[in-house]
VEXMIMI-71210 format. One line per 10 residues: number of its first residue (from 1); their letters; for each residue y, z, x of N, C-alpha, C, CB. Coordinates in nm, 2 decimals. Atoms other than C-alpha are relative to their C-alpha. Glycine has a CB too. Example, Ala and Ser with C-alpha at 12.3 -4.5 7.8 and 13.67 -1.06 7.14 Angstrom:
2
1) as) -0.12 0.00 0.09 -0.45 0.78 1.23 0.12 0.00 0.09 0.00 0.12 -0.10; -0.11 0.00 -0.09 -0.11 0.71 1.37 0.11 0.08 -0.08 0.05 -0.14 0.04 .
***
This chain:
173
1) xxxxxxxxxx) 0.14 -0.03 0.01 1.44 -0.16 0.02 -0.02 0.14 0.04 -0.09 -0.10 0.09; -0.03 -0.09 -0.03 1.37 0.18 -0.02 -0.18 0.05 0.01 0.10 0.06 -0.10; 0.14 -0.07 -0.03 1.02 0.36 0.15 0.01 0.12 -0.04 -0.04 0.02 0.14; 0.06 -0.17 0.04 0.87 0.67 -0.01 -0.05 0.05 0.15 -0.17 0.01 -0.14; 0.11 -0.05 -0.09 0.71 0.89 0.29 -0.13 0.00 -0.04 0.02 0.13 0.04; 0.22 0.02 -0.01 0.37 0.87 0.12 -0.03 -0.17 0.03 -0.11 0.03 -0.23; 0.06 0.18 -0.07 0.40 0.47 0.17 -0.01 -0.01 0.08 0.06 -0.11 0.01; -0.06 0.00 -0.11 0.54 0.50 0.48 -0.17 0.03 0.10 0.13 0.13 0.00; 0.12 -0.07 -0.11 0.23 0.71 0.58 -0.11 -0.09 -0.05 -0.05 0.20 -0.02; 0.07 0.09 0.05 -0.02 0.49 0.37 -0.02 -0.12 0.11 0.07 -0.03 -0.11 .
11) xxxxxxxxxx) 0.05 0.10 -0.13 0.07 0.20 0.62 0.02 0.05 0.06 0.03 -0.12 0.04; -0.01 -0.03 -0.15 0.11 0.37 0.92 -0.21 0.04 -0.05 0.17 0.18 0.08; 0.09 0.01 -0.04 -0.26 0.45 0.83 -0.09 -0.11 -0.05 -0.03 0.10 -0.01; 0.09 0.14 0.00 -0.39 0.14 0.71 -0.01 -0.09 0.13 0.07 -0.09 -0.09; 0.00 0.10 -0.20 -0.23 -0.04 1.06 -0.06 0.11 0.09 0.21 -0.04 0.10; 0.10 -0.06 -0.11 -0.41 0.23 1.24 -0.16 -0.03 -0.01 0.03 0.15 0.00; 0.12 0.00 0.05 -0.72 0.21 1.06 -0.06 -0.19 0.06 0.02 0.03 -0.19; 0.05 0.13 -0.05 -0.70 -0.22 1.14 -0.01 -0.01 0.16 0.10 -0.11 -0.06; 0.02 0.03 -0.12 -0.61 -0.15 1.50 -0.12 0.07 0.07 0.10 0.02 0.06; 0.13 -0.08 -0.08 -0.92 0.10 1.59 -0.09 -0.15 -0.12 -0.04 0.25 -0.04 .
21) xxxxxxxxxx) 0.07 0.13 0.03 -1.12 -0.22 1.37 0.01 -0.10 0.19 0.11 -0.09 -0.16; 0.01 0.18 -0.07 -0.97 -0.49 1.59 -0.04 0.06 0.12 0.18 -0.13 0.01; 0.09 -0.03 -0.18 -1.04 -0.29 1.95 -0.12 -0.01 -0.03 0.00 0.16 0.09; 0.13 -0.03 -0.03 -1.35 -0.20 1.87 -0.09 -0.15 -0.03 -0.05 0.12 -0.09; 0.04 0.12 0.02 -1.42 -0.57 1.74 -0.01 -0.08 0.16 0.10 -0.07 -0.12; 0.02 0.05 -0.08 -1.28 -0.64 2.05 -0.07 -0.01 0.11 0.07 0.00 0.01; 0.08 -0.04 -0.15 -1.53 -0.49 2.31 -0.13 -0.05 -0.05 -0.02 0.19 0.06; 0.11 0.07 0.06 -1.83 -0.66 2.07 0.01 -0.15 0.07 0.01 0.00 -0.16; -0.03 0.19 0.02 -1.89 -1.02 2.19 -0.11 -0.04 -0.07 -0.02 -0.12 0.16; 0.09 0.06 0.09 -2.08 -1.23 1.93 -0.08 -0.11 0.04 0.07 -0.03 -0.10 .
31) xxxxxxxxxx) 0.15 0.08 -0.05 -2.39 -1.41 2.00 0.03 -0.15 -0.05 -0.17 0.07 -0.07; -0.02 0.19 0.05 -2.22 -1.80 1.91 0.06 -0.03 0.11 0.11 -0.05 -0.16; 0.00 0.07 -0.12 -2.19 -2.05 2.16 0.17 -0.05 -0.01 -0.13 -0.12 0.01; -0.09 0.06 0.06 -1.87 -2.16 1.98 0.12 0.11 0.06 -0.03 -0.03 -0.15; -0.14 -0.09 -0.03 -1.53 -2.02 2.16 0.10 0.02 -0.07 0.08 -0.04 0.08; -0.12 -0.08 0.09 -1.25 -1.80 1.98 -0.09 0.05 -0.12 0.14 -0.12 -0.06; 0.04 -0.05 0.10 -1.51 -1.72 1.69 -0.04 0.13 -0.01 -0.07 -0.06 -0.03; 0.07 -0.10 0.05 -1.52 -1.38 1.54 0.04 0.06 -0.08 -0.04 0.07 0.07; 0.05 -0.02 0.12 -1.58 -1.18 1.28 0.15 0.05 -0.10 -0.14 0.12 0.01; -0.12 -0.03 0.06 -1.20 -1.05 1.22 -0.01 0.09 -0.12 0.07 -0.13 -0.04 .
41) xxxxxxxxxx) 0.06 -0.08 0.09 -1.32 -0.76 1.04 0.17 0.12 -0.03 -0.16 0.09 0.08; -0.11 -0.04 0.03 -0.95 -0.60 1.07 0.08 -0.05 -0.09 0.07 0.02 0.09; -0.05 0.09 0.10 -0.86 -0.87 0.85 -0.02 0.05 -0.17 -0.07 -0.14 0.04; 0.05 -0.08 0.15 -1.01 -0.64 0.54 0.11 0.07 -0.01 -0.15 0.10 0.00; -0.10 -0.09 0.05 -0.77 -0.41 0.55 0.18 -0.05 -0.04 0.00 0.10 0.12; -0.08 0.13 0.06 -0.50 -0.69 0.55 -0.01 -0.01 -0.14 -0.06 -0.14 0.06; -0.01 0.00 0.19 -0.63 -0.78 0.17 -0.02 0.08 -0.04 -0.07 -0.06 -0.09; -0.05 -0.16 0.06 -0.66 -0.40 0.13 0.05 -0.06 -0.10 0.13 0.11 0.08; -0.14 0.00 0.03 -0.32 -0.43 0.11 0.05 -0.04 -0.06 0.06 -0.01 0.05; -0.08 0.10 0.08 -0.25 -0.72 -0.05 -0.06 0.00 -0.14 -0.01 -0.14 0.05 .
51) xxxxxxxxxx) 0.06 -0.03 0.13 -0.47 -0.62 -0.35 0.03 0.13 -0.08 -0.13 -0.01 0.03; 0.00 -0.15 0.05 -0.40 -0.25 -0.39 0.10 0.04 -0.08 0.00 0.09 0.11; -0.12 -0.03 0.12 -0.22 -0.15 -0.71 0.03 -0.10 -0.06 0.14 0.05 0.04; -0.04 0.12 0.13 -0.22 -0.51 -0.83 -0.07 0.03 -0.17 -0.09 -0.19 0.07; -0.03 -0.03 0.09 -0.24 -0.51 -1.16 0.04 0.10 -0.12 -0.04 -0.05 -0.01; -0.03 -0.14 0.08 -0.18 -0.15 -1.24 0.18 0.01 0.01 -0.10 0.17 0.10; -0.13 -0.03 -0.01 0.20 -0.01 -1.26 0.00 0.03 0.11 0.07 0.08 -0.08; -0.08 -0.04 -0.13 0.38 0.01 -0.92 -0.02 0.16 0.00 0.20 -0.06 0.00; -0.01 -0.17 -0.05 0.30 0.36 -0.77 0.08 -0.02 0.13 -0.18 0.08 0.05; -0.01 -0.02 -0.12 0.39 0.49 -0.46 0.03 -0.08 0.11 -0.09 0.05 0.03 .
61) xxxxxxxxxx) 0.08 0.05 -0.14 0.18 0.37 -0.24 -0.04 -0.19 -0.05 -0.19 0.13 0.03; -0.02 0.15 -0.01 0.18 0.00 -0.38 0.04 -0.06 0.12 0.09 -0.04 -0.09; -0.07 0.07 -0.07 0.25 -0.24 -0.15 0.03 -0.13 -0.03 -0.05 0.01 0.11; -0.09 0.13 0.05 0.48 -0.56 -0.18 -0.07 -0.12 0.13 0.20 0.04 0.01; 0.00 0.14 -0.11 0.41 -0.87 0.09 0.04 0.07 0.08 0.08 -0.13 -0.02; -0.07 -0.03 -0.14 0.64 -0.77 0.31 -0.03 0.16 0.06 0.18 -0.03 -0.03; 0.06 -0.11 -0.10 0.49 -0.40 0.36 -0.07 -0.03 0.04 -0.04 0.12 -0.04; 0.12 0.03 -0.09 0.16 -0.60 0.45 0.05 -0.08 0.09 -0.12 -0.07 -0.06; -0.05 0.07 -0.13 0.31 -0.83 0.64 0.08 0.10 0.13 0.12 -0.12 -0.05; -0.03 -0.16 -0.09 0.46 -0.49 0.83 -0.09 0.00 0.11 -0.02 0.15 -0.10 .
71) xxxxxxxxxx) 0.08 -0.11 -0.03 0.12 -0.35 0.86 -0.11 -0.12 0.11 -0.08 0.08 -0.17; 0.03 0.11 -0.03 0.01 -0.70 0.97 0.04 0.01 0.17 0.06 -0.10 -0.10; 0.00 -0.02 -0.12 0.19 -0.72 1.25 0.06 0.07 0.10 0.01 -0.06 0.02; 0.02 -0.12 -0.08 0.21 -0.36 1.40 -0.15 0.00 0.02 0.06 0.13 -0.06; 0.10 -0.05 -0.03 -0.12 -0.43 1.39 -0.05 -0.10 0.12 -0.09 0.03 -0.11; -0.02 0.09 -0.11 -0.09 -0.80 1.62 0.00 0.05 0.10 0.08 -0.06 -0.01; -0.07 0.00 -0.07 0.16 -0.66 1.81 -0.07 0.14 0.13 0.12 0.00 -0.10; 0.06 -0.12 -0.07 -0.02 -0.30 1.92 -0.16 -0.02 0.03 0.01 0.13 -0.09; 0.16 0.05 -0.03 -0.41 -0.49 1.89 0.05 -0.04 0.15 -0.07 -0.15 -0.11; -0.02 0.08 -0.12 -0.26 -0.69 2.22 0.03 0.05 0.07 0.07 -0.09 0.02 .
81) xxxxxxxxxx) -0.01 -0.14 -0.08 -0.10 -0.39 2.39 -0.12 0.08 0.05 0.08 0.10 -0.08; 0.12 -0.15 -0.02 -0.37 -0.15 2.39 -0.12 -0.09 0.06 -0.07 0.12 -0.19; 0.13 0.09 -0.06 -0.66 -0.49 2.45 0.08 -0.03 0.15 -0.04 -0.17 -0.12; 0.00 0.03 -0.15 -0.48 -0.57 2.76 0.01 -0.16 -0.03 -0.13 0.07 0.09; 0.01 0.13 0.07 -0.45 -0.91 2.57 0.13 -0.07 -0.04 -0.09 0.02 -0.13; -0.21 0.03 0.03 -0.05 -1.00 2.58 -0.03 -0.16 -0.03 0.15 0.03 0.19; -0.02 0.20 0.04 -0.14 -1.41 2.54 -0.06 -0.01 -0.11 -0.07 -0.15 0.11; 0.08 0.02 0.14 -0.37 -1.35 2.22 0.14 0.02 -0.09 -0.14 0.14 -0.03; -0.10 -0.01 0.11 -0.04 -1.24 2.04 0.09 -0.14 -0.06 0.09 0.09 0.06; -0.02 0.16 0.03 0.04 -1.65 2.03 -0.13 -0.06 -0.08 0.01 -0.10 0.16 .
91) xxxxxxxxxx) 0.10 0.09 0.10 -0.29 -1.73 1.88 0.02 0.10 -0.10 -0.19 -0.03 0.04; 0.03 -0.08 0.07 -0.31 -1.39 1.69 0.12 -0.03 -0.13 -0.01 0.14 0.08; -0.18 0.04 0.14 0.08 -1.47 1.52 -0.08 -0.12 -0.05 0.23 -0.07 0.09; -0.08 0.13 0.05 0.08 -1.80 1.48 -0.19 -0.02 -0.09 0.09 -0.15 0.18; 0.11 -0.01 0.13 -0.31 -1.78 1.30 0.01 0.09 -0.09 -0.13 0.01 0.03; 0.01 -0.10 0.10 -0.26 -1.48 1.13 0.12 -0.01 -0.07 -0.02 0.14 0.04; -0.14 0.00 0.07 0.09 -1.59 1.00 -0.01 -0.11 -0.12 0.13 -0.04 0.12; 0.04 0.14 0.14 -0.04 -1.95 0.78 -0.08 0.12 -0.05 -0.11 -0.18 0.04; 0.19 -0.05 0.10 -0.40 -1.69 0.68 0.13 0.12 -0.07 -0.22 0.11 0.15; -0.08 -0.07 0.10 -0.13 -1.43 0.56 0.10 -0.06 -0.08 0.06 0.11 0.06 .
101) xxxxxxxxxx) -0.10 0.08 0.08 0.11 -1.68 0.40 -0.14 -0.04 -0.10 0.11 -0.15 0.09; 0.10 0.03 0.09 -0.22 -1.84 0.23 -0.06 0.11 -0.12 -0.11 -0.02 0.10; 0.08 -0.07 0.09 -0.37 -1.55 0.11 0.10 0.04 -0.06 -0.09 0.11 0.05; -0.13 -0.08 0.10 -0.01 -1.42 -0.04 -0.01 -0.14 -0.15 0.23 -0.01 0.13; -0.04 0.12 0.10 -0.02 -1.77 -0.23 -0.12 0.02 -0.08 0.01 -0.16 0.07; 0.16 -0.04 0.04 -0.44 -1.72 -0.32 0.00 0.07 -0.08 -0.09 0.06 0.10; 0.00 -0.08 0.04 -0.37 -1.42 -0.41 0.13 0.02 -0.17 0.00 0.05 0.13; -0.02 0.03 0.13 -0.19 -1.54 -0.72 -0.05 -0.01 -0.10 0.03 -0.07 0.00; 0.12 0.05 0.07 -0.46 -1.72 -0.81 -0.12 0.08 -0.07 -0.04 -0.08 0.07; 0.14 -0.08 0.00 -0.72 -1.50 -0.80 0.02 0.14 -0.08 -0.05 0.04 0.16 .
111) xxxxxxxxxx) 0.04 -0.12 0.07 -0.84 -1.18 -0.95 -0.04 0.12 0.06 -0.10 -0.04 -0.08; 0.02 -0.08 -0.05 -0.94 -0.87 -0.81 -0.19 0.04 0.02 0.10 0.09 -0.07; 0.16 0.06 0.02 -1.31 -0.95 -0.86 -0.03 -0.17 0.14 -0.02 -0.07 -0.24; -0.07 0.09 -0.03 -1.22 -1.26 -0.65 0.06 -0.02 0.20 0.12 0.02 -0.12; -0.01 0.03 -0.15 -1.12 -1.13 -0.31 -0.02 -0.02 0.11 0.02 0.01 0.04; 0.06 0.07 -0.08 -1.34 -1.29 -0.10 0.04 -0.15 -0.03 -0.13 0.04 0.00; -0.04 0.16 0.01 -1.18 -1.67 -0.21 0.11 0.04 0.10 0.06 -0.08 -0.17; -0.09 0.00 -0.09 -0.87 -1.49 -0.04 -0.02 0.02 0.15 0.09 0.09 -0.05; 0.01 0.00 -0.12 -1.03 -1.39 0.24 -0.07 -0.12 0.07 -0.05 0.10 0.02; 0.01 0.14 -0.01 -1.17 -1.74 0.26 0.08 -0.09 0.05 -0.02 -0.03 -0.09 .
121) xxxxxxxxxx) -0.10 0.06 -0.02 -0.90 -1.89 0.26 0.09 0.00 0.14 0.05 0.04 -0.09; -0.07 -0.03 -0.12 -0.70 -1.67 0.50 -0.07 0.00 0.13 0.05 0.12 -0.01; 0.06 0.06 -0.07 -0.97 -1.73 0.74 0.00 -0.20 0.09 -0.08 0.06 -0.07; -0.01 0.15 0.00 -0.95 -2.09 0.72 0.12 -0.02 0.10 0.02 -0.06 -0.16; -0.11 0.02 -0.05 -0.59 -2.10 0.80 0.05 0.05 0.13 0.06 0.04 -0.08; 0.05 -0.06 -0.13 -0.66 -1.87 1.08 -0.03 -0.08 0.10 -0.10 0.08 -0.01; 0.06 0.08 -0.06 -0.83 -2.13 1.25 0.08 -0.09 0.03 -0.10 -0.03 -0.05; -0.12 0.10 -0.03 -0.57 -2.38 1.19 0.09 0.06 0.08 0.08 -0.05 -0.13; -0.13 -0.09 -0.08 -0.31 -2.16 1.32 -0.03 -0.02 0.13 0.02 0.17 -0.04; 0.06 -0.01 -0.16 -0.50 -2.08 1.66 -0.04 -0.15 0.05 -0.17 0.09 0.01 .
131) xxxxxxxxxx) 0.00 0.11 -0.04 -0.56 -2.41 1.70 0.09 -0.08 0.05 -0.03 -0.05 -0.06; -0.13 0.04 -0.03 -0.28 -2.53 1.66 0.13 0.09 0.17 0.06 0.03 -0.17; -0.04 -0.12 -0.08 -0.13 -2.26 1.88 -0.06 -0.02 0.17 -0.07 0.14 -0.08; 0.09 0.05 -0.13 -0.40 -2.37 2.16 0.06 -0.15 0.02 -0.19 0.02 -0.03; -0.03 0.16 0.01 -0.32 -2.76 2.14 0.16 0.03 0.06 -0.01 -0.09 -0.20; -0.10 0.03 0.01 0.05 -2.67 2.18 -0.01 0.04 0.16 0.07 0.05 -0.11; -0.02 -0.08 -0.12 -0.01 -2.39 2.49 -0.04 -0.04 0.08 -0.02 0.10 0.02; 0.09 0.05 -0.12 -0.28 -2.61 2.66 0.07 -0.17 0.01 -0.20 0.00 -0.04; -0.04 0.13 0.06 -0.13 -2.94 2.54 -0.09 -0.10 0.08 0.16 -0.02 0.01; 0.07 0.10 0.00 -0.44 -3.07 2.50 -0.09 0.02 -0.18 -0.10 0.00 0.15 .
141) xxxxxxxxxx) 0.01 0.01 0.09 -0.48 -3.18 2.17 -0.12 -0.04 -0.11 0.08 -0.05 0.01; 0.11 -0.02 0.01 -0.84 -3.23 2.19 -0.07 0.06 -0.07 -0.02 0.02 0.06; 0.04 -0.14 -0.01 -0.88 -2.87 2.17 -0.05 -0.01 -0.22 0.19 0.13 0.08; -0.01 0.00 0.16 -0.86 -2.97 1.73 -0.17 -0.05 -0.04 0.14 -0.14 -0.05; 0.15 0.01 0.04 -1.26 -3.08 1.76 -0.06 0.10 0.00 -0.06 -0.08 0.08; 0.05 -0.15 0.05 -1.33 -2.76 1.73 0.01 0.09 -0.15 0.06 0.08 0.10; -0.07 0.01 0.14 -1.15 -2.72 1.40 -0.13 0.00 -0.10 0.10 -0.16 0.00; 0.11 0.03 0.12 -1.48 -2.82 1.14 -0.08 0.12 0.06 -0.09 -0.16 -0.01; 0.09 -0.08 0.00 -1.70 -2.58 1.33 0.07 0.17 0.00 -0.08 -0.05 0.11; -0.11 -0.10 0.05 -1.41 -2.31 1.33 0.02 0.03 -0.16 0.14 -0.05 0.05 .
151) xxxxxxxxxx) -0.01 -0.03 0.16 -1.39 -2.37 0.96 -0.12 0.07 -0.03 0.00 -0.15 -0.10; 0.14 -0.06 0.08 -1.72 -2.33 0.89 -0.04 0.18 0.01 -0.16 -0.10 0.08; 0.00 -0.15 -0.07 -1.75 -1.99 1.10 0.12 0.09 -0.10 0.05 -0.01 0.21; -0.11 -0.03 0.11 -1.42 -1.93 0.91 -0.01 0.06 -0.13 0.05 -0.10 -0.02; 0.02 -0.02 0.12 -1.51 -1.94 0.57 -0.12 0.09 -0.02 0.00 -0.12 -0.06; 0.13 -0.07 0.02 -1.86 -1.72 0.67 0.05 0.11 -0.01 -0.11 -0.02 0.09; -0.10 -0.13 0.00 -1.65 -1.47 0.76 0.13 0.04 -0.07 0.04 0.01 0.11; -0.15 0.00 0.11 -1.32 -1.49 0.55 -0.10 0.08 -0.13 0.08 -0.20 -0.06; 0.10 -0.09 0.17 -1.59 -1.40 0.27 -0.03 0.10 0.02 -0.16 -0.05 -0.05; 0.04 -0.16 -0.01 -1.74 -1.11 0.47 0.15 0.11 0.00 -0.09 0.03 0.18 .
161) xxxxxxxxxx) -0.09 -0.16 -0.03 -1.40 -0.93 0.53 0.06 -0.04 -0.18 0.18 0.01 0.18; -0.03 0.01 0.13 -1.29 -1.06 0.17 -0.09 0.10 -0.11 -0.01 -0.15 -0.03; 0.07 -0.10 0.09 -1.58 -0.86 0.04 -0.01 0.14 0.02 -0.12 -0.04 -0.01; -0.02 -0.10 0.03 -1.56 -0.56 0.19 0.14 0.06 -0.07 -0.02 0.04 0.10; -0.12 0.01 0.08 -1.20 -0.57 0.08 -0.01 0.07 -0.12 0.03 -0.12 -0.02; 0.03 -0.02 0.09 -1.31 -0.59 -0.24 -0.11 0.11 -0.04 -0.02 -0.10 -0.03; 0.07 -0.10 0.09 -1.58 -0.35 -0.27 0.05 0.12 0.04 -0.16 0.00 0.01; -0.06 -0.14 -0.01 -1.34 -0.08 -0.11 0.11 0.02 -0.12 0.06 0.01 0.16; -0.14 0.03 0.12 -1.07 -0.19 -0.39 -0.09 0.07 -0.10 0.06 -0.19 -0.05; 0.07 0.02 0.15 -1.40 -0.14 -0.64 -0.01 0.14 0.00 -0.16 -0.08 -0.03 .
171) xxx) 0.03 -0.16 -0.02 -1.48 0.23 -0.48 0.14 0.07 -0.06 -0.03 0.05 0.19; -0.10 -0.16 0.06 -1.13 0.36 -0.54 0.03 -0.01 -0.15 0.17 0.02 0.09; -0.03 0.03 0.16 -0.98 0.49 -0.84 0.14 -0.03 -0.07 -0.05 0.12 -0.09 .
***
């Protein structure tokens, strides 16, 4: 697998671009009574990625899966460092690892008009993931009645970062 330096720099500034997102998401708290919900607006630059150069000829700066999945998690891995948040990197993996497997699969399906179903989706799975992730660490398996109203919050937001996504995919040329 061979990196150009303009890719190279491409994601090094996309995962910078998601981690000044995810801090600054992180000093916001959101006005829902409902715990773990929010808006995962670093998650846009995620389907950037996974959209960018699809269906034109491989450039450059294309990226494959596995450069987003890279950009993905340097951006986990340094969101939890810099938040002061080292146990979020068990909910943050293990949900953001099904919502990026999902959306890689979604993202078949779909169209470039479309990527808000993927960010739908990868939201969704998000939820499962952290859940799951919580059920295992608290082992209380309870913790899964939270699950429907996680979806719902899920799919409100999967759509919003799926759309900016998309209308930053629409801006460029």
């Amino acid at each position: 697998m061979q990196m150009t330096i303009k890719k190279i720099a491409a994601m090094a500034v996309l995962t910078a671009v998601a981690l000044i997102i995810f801090i600054v998401e992180a000093q916001i708290p959101l006005p829902i009574a409902i715990p773990g919900v929010k808006l995962g607006l670093a998650n846009s630059v995620t389907l950037f990625a996974l959209f960018y150069g699809r269906g034109k000829e491989r450039s450059a700066t294309s990226f494959t899966a596995v450069d987003v999945f890279l950009i993905f998690i340097c951006r986990i891995m340094l969101g939890a460092i810099l938040t002061g948040r080292i146990v979020t990197i068990i909910y943050s993996f293990t949900g953001g690892l099904l919502a990026f497997a999902a959306q890689v699969l979604v993202r078949k399906l779909v169209t470039n008009k479309q990527v808000w179903v993927c960010g739908a989706a990868g939201a969704v799975f998000h939820n499962i993931g952290q859940i799951v992730a919580a059920a295992v660490v608290t082992g209380t398996p309870a913790i899964a009645a939270y699950l429907p109203m996680l979806i719902i919050a899920g799919v409100m937001t999967g759509v919003l970062t799926g759309l900016i996504a998309q209308y930053t995919l629409d801006r460029l040329p």
